[in-house]
N, C-alpha and C positions, 0 to 999 in steps of 0.2 A: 770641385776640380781635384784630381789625383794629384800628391805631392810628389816632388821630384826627389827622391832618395839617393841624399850622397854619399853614405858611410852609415857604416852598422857593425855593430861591438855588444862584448857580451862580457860578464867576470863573474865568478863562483867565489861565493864567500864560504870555505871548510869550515865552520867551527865544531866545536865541542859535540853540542848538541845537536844542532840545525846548519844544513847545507842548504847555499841559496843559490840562485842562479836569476840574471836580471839583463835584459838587452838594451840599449837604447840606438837610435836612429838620428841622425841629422838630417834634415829636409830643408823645403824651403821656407818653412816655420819656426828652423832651428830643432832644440834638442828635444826627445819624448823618447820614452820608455816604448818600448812594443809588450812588452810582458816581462812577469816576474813570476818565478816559482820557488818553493821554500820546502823541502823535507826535515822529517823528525830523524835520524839518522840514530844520535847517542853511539857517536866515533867513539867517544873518550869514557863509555858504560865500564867500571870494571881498570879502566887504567892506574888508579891509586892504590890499587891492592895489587897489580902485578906490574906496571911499568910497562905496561903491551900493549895494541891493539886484539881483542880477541875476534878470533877467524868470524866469529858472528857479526863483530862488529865492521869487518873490514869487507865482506859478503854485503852488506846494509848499506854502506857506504856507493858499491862500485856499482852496486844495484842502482840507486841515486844518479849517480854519474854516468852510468849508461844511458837513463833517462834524458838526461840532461844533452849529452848529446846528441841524443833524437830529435829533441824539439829546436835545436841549433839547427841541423841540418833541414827538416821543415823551415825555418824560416832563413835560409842559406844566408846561415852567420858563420863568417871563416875566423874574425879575429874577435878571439875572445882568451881570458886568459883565469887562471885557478888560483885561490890563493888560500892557503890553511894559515893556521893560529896556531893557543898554546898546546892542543892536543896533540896534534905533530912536531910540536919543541921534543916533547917528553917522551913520547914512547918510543921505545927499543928497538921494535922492528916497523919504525914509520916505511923504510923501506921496499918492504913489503907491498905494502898499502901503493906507493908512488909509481913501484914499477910495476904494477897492474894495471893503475889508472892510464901509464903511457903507452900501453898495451891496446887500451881502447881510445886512444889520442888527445890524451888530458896531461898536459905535461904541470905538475903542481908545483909552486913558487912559496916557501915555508916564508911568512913575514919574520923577522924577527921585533923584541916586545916593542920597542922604540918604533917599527915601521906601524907595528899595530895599534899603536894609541894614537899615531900624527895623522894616520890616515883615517882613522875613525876620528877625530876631532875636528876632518878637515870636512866630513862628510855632515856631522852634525852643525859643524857654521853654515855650512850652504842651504842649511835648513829652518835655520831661527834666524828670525829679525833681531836688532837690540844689539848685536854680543861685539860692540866697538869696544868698551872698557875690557877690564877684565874678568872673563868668563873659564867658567872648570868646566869640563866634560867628564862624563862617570860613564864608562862603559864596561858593563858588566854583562858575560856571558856564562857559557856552559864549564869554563876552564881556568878564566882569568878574568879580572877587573883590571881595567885601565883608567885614570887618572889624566888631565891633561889641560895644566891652566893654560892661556892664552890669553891675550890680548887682539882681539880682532883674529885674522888670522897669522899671526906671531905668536909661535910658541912661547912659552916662559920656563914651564918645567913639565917635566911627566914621570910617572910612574906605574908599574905594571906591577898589580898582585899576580902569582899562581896559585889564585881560589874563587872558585867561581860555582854557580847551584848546583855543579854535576859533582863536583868532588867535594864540595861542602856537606851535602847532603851522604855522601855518602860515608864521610869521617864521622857524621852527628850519628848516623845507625852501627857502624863497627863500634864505636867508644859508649855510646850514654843509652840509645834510642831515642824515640823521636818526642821530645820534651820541648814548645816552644820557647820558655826564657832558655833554655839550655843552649838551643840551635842561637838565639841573640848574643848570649854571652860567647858561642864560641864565633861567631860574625866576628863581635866586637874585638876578641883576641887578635883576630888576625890583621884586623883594620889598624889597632895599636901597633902593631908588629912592623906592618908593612910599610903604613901611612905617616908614621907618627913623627920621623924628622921633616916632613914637610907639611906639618899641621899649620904653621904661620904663614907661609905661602898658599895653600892651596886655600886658605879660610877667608882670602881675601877676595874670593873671587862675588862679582855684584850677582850674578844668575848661572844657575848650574842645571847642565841639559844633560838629561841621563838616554841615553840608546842602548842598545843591545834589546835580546829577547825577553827579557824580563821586563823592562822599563815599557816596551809595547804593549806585552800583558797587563801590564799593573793598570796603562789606560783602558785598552779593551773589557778588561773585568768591570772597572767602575762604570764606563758609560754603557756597559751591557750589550756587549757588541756581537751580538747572534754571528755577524759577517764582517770579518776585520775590515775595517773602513782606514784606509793610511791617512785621509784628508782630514777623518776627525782625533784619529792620536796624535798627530805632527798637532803639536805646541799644547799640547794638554798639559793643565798645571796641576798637582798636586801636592798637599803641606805636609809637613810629617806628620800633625795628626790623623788624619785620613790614611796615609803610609802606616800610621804604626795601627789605625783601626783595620785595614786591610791584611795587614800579617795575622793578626789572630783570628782575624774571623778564617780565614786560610788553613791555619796551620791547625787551629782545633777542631777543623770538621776532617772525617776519616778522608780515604785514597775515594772511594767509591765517590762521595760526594761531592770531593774537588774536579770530578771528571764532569761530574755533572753542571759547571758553574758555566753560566754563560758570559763567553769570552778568552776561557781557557782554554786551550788547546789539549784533552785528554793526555798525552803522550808528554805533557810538561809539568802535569799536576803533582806529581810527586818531588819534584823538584824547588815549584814555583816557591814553596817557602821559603825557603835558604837564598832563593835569589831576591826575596823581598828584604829579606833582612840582609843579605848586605850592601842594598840601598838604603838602608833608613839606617844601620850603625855609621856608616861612610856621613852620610847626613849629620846628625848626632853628633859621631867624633870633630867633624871640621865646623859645628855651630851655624846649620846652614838649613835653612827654615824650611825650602819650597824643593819643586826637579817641576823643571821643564820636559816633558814626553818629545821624543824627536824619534822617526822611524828612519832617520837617514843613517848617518855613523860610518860603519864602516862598507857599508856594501853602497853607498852612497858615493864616497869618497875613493873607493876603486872605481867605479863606473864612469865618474868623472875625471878622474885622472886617465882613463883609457880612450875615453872619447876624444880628452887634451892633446894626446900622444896620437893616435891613430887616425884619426878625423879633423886633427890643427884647425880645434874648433873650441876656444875658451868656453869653458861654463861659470857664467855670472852666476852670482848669488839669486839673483832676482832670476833668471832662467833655472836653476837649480830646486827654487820653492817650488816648482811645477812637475820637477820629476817625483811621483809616487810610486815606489816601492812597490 
C-alpha cells in the first residue's frame, strides 16, 4: 500500500570539508529518510594561510549546491534549509560564497560554535542507546572539534576548538612536514590549550560518542567497508588501542596508498591523519578508554529539529535510531 505523505524537509550540513544534503518525509509510518547525498567540497582548502575562500574553492562549493538543488526539485522538496560551520565563521569573503548560493536559492544560516555543538550533540543522543547519565560527544570535523558533556539530553557544558583535520593538517606541512609523533604532539598542544580547564568536567563523562567525518571513517576503515554501510558504523566501539594502532598504520603509509584503503574515501586521505589524532589525543587528555561510532551528530540533529518545526511531528529517540544517514 502506497504511504500517505504529509510533510517533506530537507537541510544541508556546509562544513569544512564535506557538504551534505539529507531529506526526510513524514508518512503514515512516521519519520524516514528519502535520500542522503554527501560531497567532498574542501571549502576551507587553503583558508589558514590566507583567511579566504579561494575562487576554486567557492566554484566547488556552488557546484555542490547546484546539484543539491536538482535533486530537491526531483523530489519536489520546498522546505529545506543550509547551514555552514566553522569555515564560514572565519573567512573574509564568506560573503561572497552566501550571495552566490542565494542567487541559485539557498539562502545559508552561519551556526554559531554553541549552536554547532548542541545540535550535533542533539543529533548524536538520538542515535545511541544508554546516554541517561552522563555522556561527552566529540565532534570533530574539517575546521573544528566540538566537545559537549550532557546528561541525557541536558547540556552540562560545551566547548568548541577551531582545529579540525583540514587545518591541522595543513599547520603540520607549513611548520615540521609530515612526521606522525610530530602531527600527535601538535594534536596534543591544541587539545591542552583549548580543552584543558574543563579536563575535570568533561572526564566524567561514563561513554563518549564521537561523530563527524572522521569518526565515520575510523569505523568504515576497520570493518573494511567497500560501501559505507550507516547501519553498521552507528554504535561501532572502538579502544584507544586500536585508535592509536590505526593512526600509524595510516599516517606511515604514503598519500598514494591511503587512497587505496578500503573504506577511505580517496579525497580525505591526506587529511585522515590529523583527524585521527585528534580523536585519540582528545581521548588520552580527558583519560577516556573507548568512542562510540555515531553517524548522526550534526546533520542528524538539523534534520530533526526541521521536521520538529516544519512537520509538528516530535522525533523520539527510538524513531530517530531508524533514520540512516
Amino acid at each position: 500500500m502506497k504511504r500517505e505523505v504529509q510533510c517533506k524537509v530537507a537541510v544541508m550540513d556546509l562544513g569544512s570539508q564535506t557538504f551534505r544534503l539529507v531529506a526526510g518525509q513524514i508518512d503514515s509510518e512516521g519519520a524516514r529518510v528519502i535520500f542522503s547525498i554527501r560531497k567532498n567540497v574542501r571549502i576551507g582548502r587553503s583558508l589558514r594561510a590566507t583567511g579566504r575562500f579561494s575562487r576554486k574553492s567557492i566554484e566547488r562549493g556552488l557546484a555542490a549546491l547546484k546539484e543539491f538543488k536538482e535533486v530537491l526539485a526531483r523530489y519536489s522538496i520546498e522546505k529545506f534549509g543550509a547551514y555552514a560551520t566553522e569555515a564560514f565563521r572565519r573567512a573574509e569573503n564568506v560573503s561572497e560564497f552566501t550571495e552566490e548560493a542565494r542567487k541559485i536559492g539557498i539562502n545559508i544560516e552561519i551556526l554559531t560554535p554553541e549552536e554547532e555543538a548542541k545540535v550535533a550533540a542533539s543529533g548524536a543522543y538520538l542515535t545511541v542507546s544508554g546516554l541517561d547519565n552522563e555522556w561527552l560527544m566529540l565532534d570533530s570535523g574539517g575546521g573544528s572539534t566540538e566537545l559537549v558533556l550532557s546528561r541525557g539530553r541536558q547540556v552540562l557544558a560545551w566547548k568548541s576548538m577551531p582545529v579540525g583535520a583540514v587545518n591541522l593538517t595543513e599547520e603540520l606541512i607549513e611548520g615540521h612536514g609530515f612526521e606522525p609523533d610530530r602531527l600527535r604532539t601538535l594534536a596534543a598542544e591544541k587539545v591542552r590549550r583549548w580543552f584543558g580547564p574543563l579536563k575535570e568536567d568533561f572526564g566524567k563523562a561514563s561513554k563518549v560518542v564521537a561523530t563527524g567525518g572522521t569518526a565515520t571513517t575510523v569505523a568504515a576503515v576497520v570493518l573494511g567497508l567497500s560501501e559505507y554501510d550507516p547501519k553498521k558504523v552507528r554504535g561501532f566501539i572502538i579502544d584507544e588501542g586500536e585508535l592509536t594502532r590505526l593512526f600509524y598504520q595510516i599516517s606511515e603509509a604514503d598519500i598514494e596508498t591511503r587512497r587505496s584503503i578500503t573504506g577511505l574515501e580517496p579525497e580525505r586521505a591526506d587529511i585522515f591523519p590529523a583527524g585521527i589524532a585528534i580523536l585519540l589525543e582528545i581521548i588520552r587528555y580527558l583519560g577516556l578508554k573507548k568512542l562510540i561510532i555515531s553517524d548522526g551528530g550534526i546533520l542528524l540533529g538539523l534534520l530533526a529539529a526541521s521536521i520538529e518545526k516544519e512537520c509538528k511531528f516530535y522525533v523520539e529517540p527510538s524513531c530517530a535510531r531508524g533514520l540512516y544517514l
